[in-house]
C-alpha atoms as an extended CHARMM CRD file, in Angstrom:
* protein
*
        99  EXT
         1         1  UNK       CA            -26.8500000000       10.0680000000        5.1430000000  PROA      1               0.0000000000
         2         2  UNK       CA            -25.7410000000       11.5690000000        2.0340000000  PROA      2               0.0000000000
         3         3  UNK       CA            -25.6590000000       10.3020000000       -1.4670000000  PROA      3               0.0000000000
         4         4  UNK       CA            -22.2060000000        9.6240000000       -1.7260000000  PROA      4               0.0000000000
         5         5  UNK       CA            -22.7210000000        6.8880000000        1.4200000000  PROA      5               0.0000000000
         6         6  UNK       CA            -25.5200000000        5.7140000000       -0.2020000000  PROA      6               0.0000000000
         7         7  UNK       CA            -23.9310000000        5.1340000000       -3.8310000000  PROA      7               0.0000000000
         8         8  UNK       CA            -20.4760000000        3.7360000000       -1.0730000000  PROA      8               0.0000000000
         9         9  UNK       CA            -23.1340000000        1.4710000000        0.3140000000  PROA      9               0.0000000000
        10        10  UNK       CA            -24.6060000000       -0.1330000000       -2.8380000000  PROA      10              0.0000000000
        11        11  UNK       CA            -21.2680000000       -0.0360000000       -4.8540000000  PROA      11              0.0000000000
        12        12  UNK       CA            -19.7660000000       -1.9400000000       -1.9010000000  PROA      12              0.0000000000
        13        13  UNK       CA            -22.2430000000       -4.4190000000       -1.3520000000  PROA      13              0.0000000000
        14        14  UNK       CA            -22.8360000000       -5.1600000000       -5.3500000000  PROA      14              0.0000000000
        15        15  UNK       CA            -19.5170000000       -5.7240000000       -6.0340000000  PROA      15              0.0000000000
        16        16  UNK       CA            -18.0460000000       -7.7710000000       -3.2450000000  PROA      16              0.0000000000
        17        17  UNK       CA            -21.3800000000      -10.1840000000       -4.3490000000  PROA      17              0.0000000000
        18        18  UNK       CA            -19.9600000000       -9.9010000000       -7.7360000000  PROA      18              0.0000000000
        19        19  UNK       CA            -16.5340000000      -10.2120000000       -7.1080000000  PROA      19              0.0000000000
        20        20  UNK       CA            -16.0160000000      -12.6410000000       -4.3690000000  PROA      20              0.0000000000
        21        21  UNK       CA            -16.8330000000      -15.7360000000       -6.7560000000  PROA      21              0.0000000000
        22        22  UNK       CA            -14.2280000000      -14.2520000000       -9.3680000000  PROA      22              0.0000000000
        23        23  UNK       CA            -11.3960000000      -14.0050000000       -6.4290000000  PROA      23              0.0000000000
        24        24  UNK       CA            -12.4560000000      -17.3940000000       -5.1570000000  PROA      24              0.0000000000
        25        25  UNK       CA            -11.6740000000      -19.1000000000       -8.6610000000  PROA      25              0.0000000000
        26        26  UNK       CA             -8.6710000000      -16.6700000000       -9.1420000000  PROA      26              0.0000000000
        27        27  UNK       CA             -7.4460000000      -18.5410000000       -5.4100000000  PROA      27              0.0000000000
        28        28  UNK       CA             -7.7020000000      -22.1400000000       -7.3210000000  PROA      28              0.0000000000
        29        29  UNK       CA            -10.7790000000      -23.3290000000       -5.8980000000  PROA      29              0.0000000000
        30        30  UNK       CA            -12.9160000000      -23.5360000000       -9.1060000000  PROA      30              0.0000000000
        31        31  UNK       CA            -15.7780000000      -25.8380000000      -10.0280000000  PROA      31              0.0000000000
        32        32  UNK       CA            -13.3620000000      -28.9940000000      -11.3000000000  PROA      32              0.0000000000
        33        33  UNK       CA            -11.5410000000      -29.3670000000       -7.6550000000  PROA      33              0.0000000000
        34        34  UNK       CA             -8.6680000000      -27.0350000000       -6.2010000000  PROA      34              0.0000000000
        35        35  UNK       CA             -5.9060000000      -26.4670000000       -8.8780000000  PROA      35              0.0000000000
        36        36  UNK       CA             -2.6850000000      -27.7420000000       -8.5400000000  PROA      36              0.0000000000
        37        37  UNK       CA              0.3060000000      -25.2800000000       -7.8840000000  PROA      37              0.0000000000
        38        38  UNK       CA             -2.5170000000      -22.4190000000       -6.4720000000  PROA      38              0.0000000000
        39        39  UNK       CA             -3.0240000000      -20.9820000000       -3.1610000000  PROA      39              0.0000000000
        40        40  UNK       CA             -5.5940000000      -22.8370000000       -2.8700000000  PROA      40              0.0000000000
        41        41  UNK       CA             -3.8380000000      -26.3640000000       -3.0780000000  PROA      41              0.0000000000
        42        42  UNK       CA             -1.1350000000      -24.8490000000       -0.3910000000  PROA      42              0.0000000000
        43        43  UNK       CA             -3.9410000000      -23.9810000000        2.1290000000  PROA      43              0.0000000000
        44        44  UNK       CA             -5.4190000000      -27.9890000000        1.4820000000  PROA      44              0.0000000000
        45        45  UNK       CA             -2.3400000000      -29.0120000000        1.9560000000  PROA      45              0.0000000000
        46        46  UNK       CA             -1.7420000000      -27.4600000000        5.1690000000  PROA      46              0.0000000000
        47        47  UNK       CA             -5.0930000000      -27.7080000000        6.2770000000  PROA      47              0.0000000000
        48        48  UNK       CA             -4.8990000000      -31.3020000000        5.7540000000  PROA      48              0.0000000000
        49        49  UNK       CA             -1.1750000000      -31.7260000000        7.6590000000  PROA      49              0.0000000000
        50        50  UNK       CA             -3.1190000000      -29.7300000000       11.0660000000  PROA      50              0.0000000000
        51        51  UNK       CA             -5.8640000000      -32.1410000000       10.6550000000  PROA      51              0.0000000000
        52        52  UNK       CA             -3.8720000000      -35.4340000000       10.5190000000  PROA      52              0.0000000000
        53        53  UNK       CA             -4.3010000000      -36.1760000000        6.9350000000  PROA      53              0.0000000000
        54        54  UNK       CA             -7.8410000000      -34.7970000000        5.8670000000  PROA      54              0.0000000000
        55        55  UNK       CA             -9.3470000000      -31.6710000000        5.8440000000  PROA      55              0.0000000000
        56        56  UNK       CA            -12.4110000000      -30.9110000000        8.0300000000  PROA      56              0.0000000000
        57        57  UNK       CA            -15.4810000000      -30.1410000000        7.3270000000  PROA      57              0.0000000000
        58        58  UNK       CA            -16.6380000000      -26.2730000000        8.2700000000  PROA      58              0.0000000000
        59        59  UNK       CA            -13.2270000000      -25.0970000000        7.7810000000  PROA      59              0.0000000000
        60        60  UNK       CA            -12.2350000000      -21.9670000000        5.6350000000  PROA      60              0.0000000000
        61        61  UNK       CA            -10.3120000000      -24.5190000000        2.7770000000  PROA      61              0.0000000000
        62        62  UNK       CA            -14.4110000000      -26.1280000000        2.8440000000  PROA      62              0.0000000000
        63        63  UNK       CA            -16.2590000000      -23.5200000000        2.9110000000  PROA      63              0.0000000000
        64        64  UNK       CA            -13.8580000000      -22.1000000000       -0.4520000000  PROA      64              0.0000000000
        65        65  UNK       CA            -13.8940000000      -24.8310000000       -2.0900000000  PROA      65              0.0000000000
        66        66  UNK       CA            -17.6590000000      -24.8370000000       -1.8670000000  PROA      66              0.0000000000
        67        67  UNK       CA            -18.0880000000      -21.2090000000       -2.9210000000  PROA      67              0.0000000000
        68        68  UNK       CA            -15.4970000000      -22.3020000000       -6.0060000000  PROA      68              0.0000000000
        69        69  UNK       CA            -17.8130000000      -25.0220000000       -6.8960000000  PROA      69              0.0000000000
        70        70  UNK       CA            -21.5670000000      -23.7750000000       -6.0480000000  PROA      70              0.0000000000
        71        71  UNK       CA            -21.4240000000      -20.2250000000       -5.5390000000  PROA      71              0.0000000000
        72        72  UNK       CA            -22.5770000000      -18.6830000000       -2.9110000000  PROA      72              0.0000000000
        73        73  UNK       CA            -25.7730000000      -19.1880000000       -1.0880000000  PROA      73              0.0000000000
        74        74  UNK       CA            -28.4280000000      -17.2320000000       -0.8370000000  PROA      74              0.0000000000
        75        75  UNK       CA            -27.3020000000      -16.6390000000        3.0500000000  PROA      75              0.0000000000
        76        76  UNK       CA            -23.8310000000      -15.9990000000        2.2170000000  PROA      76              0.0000000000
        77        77  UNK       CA            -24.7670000000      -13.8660000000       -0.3210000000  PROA      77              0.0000000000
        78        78  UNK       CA            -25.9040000000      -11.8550000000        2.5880000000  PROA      78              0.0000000000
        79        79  UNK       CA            -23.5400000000      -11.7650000000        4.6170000000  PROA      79              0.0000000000
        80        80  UNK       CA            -21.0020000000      -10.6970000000        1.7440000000  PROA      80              0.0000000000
        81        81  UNK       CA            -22.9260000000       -8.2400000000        0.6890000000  PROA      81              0.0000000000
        82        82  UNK       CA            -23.4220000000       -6.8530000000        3.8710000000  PROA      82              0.0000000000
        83        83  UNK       CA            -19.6150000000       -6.8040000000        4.7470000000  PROA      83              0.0000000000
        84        84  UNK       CA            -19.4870000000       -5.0410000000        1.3280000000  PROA      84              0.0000000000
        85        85  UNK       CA            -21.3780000000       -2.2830000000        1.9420000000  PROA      85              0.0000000000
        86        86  UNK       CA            -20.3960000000       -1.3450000000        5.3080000000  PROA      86              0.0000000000
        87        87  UNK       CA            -16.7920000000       -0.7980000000        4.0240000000  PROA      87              0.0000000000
        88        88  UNK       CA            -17.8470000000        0.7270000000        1.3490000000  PROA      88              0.0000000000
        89        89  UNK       CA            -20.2900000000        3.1450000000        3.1800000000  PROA      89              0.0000000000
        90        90  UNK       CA            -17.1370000000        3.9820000000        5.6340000000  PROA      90              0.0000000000
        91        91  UNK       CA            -14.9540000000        4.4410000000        2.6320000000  PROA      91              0.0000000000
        92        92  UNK       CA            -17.5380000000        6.7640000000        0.8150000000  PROA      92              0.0000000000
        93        93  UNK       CA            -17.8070000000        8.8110000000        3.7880000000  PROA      93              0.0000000000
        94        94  UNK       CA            -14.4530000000        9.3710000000        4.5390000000  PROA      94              0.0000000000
        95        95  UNK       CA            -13.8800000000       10.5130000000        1.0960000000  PROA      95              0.0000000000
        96        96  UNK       CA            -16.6640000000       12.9650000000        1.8680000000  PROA      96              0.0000000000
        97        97  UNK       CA            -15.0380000000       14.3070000000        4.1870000000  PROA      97              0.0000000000
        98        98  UNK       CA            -12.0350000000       15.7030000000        1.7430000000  PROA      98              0.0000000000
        99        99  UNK       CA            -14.5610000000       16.7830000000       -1.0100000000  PROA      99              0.0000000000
């Protein structure tokens, strides 16, 4: 592995962990509740006319909304980061290969 996978790799995986809250709030699910008129409150609200009124529990609009409000956890954290730096380890090395 060269260096420019391994900087790919940790640029990746720091800034999806860094990011992801910032998009998350961007999306309308923030700490105070979804916000009206976001994506967010269209994705409740269609969530919630599938499910017959509410919105279950586990689902993406649930598992956003408690990223928006907590942050991630420590195991999510992982798993973003992770994500994270495989595409950015692909990305480095395919930009390699035109250097």
């Amino acid at each position: 592995m060269d260096w420019t996978t391994v900087v790919g790799v940790a640029a990746g995986a720091v800034g999806t962990v860094a990011l992801t809250p910032v998009v998350v709030s961007a999306a309308g699910f923030t700490a105070g509740g979804i916000a009206a008129g976001s994506a967010a409150s269209w994705m409740m609200s269609a969530a919630a006319v599938a499910n017959g009124g509410g919105v279950a529990a586990g689902s993406a609009v649930a598992v956003l909304q408690s990223v928006g409000a907590a942050g991630l956890s420590g195991a999510a954290t992982t798993v973003v980061a992770s994500v994270g730096g495989a595409v950015g380890g692909a990305v480095a090395r395919a930009v390699s290969w035109f250097l």
